[in-house]
FIVOGU-199212 format. One record per atom (N, C-alpha, C): y, x, z; atom name. Coordinates in Angstrom, 2 decimals, padded with zeros to 5 digits. Layout:
// FIVOGU-199212
{pt {Y; X; Z}; 'CA'},
...
***
This chain:
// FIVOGU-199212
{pt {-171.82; 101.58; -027.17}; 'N'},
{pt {-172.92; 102.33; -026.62}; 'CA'},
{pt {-173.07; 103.65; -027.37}; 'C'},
{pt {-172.88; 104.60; -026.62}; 'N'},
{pt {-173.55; 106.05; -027.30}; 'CA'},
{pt {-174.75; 106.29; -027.57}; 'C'},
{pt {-174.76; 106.84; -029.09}; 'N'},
{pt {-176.09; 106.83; -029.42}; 'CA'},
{pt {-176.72; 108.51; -028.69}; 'C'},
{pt {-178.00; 108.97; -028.63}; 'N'},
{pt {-178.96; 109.28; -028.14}; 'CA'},
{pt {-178.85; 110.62; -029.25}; 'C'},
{pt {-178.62; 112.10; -028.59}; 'N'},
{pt {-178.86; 112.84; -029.51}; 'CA'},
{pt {-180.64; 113.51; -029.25}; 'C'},
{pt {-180.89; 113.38; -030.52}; 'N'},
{pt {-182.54; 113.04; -030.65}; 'CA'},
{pt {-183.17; 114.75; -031.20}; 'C'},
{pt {-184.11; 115.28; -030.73}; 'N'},
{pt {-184.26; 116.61; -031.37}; 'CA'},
{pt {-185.92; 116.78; -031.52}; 'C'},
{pt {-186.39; 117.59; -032.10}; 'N'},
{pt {-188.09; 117.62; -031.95}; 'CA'},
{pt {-188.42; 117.67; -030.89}; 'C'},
{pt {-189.45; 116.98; -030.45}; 'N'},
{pt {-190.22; 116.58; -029.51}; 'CA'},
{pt {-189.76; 115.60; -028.32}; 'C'},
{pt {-188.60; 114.83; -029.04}; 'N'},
{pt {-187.70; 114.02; -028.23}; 'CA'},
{pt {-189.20; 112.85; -028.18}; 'C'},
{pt {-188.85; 111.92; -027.27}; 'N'},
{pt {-189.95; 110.48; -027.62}; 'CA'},
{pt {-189.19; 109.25; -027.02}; 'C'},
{pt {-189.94; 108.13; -027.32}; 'N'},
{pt {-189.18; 106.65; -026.39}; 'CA'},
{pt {-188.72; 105.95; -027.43}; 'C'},
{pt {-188.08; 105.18; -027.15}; 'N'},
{pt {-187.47; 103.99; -027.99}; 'CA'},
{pt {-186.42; 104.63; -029.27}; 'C'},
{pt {-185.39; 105.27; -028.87}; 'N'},
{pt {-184.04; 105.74; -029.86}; 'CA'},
{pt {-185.16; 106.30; -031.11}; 'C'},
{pt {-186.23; 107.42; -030.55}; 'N'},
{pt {-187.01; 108.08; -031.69}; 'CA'},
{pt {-187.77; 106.93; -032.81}; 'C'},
{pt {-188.19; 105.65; -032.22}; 'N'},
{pt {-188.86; 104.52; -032.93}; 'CA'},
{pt {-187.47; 103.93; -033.84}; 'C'},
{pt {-186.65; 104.04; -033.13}; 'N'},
{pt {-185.56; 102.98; -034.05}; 'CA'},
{pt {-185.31; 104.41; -035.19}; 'C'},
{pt {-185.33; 105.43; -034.85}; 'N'},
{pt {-184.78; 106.00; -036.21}; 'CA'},
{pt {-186.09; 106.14; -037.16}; 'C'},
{pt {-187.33; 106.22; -036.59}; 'N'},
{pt {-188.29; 106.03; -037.65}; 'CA'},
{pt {-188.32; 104.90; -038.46}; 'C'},
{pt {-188.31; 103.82; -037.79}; 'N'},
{pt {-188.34; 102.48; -038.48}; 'CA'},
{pt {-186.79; 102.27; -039.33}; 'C'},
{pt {-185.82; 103.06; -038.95}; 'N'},
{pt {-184.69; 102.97; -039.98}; 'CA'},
{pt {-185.19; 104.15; -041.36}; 'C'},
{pt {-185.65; 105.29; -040.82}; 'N'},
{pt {-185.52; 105.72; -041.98}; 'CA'},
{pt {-187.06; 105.19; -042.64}; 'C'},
{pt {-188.25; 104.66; -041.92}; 'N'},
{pt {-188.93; 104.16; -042.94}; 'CA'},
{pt {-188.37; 103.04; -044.33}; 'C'},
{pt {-187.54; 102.17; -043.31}; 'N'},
{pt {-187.29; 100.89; -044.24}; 'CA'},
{pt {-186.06; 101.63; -045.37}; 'C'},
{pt {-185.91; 102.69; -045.25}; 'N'},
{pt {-185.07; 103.57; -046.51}; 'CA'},
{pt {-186.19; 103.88; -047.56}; 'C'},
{pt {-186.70; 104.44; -047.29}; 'N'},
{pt {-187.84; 105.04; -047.91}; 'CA'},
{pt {-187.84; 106.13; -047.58}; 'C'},
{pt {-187.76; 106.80; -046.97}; 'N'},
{pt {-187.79; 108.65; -045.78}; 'CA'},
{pt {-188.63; 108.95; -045.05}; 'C'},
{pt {-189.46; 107.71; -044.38}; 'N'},
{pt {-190.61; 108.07; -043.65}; 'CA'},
{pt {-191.94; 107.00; -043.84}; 'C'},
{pt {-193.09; 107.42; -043.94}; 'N'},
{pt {-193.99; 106.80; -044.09}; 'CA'},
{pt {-195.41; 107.06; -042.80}; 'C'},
{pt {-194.67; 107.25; -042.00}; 'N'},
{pt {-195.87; 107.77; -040.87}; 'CA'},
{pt {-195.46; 106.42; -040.07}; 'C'},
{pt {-196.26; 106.38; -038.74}; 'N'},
{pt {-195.85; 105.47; -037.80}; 'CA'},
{pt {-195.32; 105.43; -036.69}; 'C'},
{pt {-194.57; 104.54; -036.69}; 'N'},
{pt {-193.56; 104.16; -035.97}; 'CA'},
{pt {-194.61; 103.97; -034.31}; 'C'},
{pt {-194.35; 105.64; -034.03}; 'N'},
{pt {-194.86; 105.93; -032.31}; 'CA'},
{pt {-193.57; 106.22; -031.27}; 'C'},
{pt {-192.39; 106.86; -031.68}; 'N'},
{pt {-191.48; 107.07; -030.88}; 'CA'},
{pt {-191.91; 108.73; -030.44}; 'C'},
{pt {-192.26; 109.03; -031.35}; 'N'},
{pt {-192.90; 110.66; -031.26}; 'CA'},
{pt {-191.89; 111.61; -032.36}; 'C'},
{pt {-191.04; 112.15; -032.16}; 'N'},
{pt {-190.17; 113.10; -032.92}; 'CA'},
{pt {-190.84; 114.49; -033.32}; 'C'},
{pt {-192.20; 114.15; -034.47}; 'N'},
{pt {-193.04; 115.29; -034.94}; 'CA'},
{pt {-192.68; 115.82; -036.04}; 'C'},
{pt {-192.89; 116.76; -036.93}; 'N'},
{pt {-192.55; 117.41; -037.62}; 'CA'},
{pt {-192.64; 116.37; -039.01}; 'C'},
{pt {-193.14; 115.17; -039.08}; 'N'},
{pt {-193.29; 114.15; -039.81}; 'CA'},
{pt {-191.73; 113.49; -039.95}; 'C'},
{pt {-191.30; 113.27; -038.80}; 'N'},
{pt {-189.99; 112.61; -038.73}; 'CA'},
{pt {-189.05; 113.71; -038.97}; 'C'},
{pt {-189.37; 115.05; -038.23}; 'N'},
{pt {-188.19; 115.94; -038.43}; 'CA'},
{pt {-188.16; 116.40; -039.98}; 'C'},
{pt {-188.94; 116.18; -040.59}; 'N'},
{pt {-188.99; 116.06; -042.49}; 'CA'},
{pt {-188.46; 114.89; -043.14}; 'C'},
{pt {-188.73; 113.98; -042.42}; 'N'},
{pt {-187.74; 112.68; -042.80}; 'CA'},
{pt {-186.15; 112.76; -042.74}; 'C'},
{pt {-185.85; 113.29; -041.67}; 'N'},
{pt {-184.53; 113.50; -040.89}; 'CA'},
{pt {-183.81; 114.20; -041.88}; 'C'},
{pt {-184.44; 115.62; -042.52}; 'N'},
{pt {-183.54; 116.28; -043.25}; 'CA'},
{pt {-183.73; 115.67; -044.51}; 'C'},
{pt {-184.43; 115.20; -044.74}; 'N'},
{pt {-184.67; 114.62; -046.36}; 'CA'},
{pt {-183.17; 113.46; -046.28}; 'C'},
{pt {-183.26; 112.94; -045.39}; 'N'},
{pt {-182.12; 111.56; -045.11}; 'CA'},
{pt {-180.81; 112.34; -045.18}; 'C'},
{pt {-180.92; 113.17; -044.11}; 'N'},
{pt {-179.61; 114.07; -044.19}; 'CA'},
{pt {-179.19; 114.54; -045.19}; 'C'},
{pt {-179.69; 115.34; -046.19}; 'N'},
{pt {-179.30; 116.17; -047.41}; 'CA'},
{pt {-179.10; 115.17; -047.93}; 'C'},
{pt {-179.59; 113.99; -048.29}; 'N'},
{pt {-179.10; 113.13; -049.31}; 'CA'},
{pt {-178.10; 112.53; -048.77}; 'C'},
{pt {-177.46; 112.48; -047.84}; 'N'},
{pt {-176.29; 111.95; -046.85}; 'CA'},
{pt {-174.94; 112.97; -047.46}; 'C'},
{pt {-175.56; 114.17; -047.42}; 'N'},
{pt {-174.43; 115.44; -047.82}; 'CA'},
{pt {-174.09; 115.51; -046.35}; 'C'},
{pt {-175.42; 115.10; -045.28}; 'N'},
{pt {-175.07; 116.08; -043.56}; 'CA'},
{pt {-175.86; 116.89; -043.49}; 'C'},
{pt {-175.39; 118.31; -042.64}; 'N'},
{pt {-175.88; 119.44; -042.62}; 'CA'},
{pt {-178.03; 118.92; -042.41}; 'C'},
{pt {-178.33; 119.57; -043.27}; 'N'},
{pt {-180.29; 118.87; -043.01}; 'CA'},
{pt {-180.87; 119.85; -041.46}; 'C'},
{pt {-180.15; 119.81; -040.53}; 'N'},
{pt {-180.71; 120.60; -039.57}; 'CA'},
{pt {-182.09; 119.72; -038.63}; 'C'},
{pt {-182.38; 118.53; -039.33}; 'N'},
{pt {-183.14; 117.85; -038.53}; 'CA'},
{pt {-183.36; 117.32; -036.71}; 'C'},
{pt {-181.88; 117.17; -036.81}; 'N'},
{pt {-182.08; 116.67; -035.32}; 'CA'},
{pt {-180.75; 115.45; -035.95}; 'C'},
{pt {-181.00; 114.23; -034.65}; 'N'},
{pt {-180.15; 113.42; -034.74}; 'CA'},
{pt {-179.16; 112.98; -034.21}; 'C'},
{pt {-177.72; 113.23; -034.85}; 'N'},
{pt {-176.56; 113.54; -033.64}; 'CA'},
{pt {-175.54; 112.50; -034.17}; 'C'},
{pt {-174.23; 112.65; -034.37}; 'N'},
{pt {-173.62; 111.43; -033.95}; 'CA'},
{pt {-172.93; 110.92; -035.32}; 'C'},
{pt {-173.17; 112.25; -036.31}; 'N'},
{pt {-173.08; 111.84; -038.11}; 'CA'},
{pt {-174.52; 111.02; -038.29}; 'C'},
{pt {-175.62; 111.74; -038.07}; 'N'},
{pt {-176.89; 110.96; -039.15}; 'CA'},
{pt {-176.99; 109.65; -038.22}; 'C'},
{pt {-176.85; 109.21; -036.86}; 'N'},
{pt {-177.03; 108.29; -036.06}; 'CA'},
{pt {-175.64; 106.83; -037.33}; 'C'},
{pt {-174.56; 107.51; -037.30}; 'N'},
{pt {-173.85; 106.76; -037.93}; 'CA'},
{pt {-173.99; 106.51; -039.61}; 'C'},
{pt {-174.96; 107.46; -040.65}; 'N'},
{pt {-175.36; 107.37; -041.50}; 'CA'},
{pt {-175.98; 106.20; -041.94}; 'C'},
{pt {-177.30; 105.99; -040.44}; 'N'},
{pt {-178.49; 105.36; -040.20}; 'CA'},
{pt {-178.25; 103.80; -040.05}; 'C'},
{pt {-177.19; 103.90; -039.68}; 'N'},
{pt {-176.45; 102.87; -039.55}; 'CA'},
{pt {-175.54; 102.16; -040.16}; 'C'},
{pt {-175.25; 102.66; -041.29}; 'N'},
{pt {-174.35; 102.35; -042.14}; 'CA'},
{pt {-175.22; 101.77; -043.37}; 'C'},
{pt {-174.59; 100.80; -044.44}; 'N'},
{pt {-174.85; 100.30; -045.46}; 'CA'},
{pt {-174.91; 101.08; -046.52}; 'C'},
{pt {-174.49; 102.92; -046.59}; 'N'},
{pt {-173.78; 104.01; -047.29}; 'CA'},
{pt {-175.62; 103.98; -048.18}; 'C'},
{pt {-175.56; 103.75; -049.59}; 'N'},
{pt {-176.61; 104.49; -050.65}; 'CA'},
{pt {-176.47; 106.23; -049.93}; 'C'},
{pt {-178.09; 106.26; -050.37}; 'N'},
{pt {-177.55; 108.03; -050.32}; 'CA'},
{pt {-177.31; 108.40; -051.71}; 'C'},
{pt {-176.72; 110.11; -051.54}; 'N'},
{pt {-176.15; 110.41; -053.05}; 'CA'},
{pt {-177.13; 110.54; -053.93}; 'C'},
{pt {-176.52; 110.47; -055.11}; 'N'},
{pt {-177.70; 111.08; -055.80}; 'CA'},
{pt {-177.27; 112.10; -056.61}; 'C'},
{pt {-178.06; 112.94; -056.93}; 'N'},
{pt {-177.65; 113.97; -057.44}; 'CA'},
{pt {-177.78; 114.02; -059.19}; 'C'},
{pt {-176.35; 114.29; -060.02}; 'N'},
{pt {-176.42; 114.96; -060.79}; 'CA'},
{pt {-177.19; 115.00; -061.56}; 'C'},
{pt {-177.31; 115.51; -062.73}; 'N'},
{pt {-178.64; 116.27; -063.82}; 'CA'},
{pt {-177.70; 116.67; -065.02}; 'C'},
{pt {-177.71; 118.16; -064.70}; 'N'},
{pt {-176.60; 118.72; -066.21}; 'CA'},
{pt {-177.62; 119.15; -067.28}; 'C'},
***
């Protein structure tokens, strides 16, 4: 099944499953409405950058497979 490319002000089900994925990360703490608000689109890039995918905040067929994956995000460094 192809996943759903998701952008601000997208809504419906695909937008709930990526909230509730990136809540249970720790990335989002708002609720799980299926509303793609500037709440989630801050989640999105926060998930992304720590992914090392471009943080453009929409959800396409890298962060969909990120979201989905078992992958830690990175962590960064400290020199």
């Amino acid at each position: 099944m192809k996943a759903p490319y998701l952008t601000p002000a997208s809504r419906g089900q695909p937008v709930r499953d990526v909230q509730a994925a990136l809540q249970s990360l720790g990335f989002y703490n708002g609720s799980i409405d299926g509303i793609y608000g500037p709440r989630t689109t801050r989640a999105v890039v926060a998930f992304q950058r720590s992914h090392r995918i471009v943080g453009d905040g929409r959800v396409g067929a890298l962060t969909w497979q990120a979201l989905r994956s078992n992958i830690a995000p990175v962590r960064r460094r400290r020199f």
